[in-house]
N, C-alpha and C positions, 0 to 999 in steps of 0.2 A: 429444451428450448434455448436457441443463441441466445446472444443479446437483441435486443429491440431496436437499437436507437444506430442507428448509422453514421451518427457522427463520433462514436467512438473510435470504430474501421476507419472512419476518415484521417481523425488523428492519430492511431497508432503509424499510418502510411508515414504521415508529415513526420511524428518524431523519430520515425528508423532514418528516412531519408535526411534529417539535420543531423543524425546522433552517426549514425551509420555508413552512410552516405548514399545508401538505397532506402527505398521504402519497401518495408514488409508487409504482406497483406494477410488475413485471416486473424487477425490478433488471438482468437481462443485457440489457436494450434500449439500458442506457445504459451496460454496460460497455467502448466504447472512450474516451465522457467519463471515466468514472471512473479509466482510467488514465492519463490526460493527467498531464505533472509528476511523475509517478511511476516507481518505478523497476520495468518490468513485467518479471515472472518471464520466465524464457528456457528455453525445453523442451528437453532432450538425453535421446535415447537410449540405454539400456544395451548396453554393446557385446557382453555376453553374452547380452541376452534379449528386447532391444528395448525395455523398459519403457520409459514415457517419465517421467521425472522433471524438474521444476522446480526451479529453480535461482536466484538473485540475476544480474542483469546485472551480473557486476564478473567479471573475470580470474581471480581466483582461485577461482570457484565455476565460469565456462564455461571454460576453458582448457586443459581434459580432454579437450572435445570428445569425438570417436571411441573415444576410451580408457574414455571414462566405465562407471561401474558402478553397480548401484542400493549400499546400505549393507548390504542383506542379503548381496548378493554378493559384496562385497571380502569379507567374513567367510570366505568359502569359497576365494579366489582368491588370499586371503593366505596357505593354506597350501601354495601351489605356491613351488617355488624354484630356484637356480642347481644345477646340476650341479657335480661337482667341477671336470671338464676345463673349464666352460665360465669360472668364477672365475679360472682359470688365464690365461686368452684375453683377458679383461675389459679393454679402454682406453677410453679418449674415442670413439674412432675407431669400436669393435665394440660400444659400449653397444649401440646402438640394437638390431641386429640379434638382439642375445645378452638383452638385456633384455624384446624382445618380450611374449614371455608373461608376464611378471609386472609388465609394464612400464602397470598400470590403477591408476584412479582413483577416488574416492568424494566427488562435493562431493555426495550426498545426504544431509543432516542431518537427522536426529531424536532426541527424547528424551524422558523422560518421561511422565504420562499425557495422551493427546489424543486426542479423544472430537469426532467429525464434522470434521475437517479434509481438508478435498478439494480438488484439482488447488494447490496448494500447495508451495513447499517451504523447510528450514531453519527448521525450529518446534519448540518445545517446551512444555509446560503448556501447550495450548491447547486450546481447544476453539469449536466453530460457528464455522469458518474457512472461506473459498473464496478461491480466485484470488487468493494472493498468498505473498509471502515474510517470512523473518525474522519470524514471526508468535512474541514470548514472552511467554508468561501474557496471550493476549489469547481475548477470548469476542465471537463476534458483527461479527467483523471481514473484511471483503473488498476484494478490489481494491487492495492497498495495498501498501506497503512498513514493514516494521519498525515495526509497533503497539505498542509496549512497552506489558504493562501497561495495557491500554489494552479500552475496549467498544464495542461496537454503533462501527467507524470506519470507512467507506468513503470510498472513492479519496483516500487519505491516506500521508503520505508523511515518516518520522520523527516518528511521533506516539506522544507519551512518556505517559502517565497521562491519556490525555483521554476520554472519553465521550461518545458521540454527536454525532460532527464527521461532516461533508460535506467533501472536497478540502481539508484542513488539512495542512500543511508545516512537516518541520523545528521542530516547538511542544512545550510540555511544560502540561499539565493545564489543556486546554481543557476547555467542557463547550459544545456545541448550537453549535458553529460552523461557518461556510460560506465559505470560499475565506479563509483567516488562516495565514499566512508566519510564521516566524520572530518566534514571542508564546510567552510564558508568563502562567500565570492569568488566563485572560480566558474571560467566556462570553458566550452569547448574542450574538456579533460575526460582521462580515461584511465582506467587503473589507478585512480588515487589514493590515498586516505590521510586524515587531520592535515590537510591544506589550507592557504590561506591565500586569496589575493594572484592568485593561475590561471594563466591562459595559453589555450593550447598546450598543453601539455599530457605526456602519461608516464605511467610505471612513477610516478612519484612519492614521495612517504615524506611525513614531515617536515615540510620546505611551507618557503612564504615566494611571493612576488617574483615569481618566475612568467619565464616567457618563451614556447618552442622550446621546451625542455623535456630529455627522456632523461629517467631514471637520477633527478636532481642534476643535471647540468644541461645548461642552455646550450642546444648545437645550433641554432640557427633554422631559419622556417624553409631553408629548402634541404638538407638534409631531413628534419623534423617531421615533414610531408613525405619524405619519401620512405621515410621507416613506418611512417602511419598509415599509407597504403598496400604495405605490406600486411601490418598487422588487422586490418579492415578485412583487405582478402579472406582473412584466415577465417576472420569472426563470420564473414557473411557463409562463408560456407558450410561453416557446424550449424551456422543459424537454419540456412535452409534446406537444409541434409538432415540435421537430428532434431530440430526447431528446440535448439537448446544450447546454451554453451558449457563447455565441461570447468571453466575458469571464471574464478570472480574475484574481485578487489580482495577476498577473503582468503582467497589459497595460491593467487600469482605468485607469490614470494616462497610459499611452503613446497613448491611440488608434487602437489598430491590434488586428484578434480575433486568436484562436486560430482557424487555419485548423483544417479538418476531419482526419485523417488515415486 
């Protein structure tokens, strides 16, 4: 089953075409890029009903495993409980055995009002969600981990107040960026990582308050455009040729792609 909700296709269009400078369309063609670097939700079963619920890939959200239960149904499974005799019996040794039936779990989180969030989980105030977790007070958001606050962000990964990011990481209040690590306040950038205070710019590595800058020196915004359209070319073509790109903020500097997975 795709997704439901139409206004996520709507917005992946709008952020290719502000990030990109085309809009791409089918967004699930390219959701195994989009969760590269990210932390993808992990699906567990309700062990009373089958449901499948999504989950964060961390320990304390999968470590239920078999136990697990959706949130509606711990409500009901918490009113089972130990018998007298069995309280009585109760060690280390007979938990297991004696604990069984009450002995489930609930990492499905929800709260608040959320309005079209789908295959998702551990969200709240959200709304036009798909595929993904940790999703709070985010609109417009898929594929990701932990949108804080956050619009229109696919395959993004700790992205705190930002708006209309492609694969952004670990950042707080980006706006139209594309593959940017570990930045605050920066728009319109690409290949970044630990920035601060950037605009327009790529290929940059820890700098502050630059401006039409490649690779940490400011050329000016009509050379700057003109290397960007070069390097745009390239993206859009692996994008719609392999619906993937082989290069990320993580290996631009190393020489070496991102294998497929």
């Amino acid at each position: 089953m795709g997704c439901p909700d139409q206004e996520i296709e709507k917005s992946f269009a709008s952020v290719t075409k502000a990030v990109l400078g085309k809009a791409l369309g089918a967004h699930e063609q390219y959701e195994k890029w989009l969760f590269e670097h990210t932390h993808k939700p992990v699906q567990l079963k309700s062990a009373k009903s089958g449901t499948v619920m999504y989950v964060p890939d961390f320990d304390y959200y999968t470590a239920p495993g078999k136990k697990a239960v959706t949130l509606e149904e711990s409500e009901q499974e918490g009113r089972k409980m130990l018998g007298e005799g069995e309280i009585g019996q109760l060690s280390l040794q007979a938990a297991h055995s004696l604990l069984a039936p009450i002995k489930l779990y609930s990492p499905d989180v929800k709260f608040g009002t959320n309005i079209e969030v789908h295959d998702c989980g551990v969200y709240f105030w959200s709304s036009h969600c798909y595929k993904g977790t940790w999703y709070g007070h985010a609109k417009y958001c898929a594929y990701s981990f932990w949108p804080r606050n956050s619009e229109m962000c696919f395959g993004c990964d700790f992205a705190f107040s930002c708006k209309s990011c492609l694969k952004c990481y670990h950042s707080v209040e980006l706006s139209r960026c594309f593959e940017v690590s570990h930045s605050n306040s920066c728009s319109d950038c690409l290949f970044c990582h630990n920035c601060e205070n950037l605009e327009n710019c790529m290929f940059c590595f820890n700098a502050k308050g630059l401006r039409y800058a490649i690779g940490n020196v400011e050329v000016g915004r009509e050379k700057y455009e003109k290397v960007k359209a070069q390097v745009m070319a390239d993206i859009l073509s692996q994008l719609e040729k392999n619906k993937r790109l082989d290069w990320s903020v993580f290996n631009i500097g190393a020489g070496k792609k991102t294998k497929a997975k």
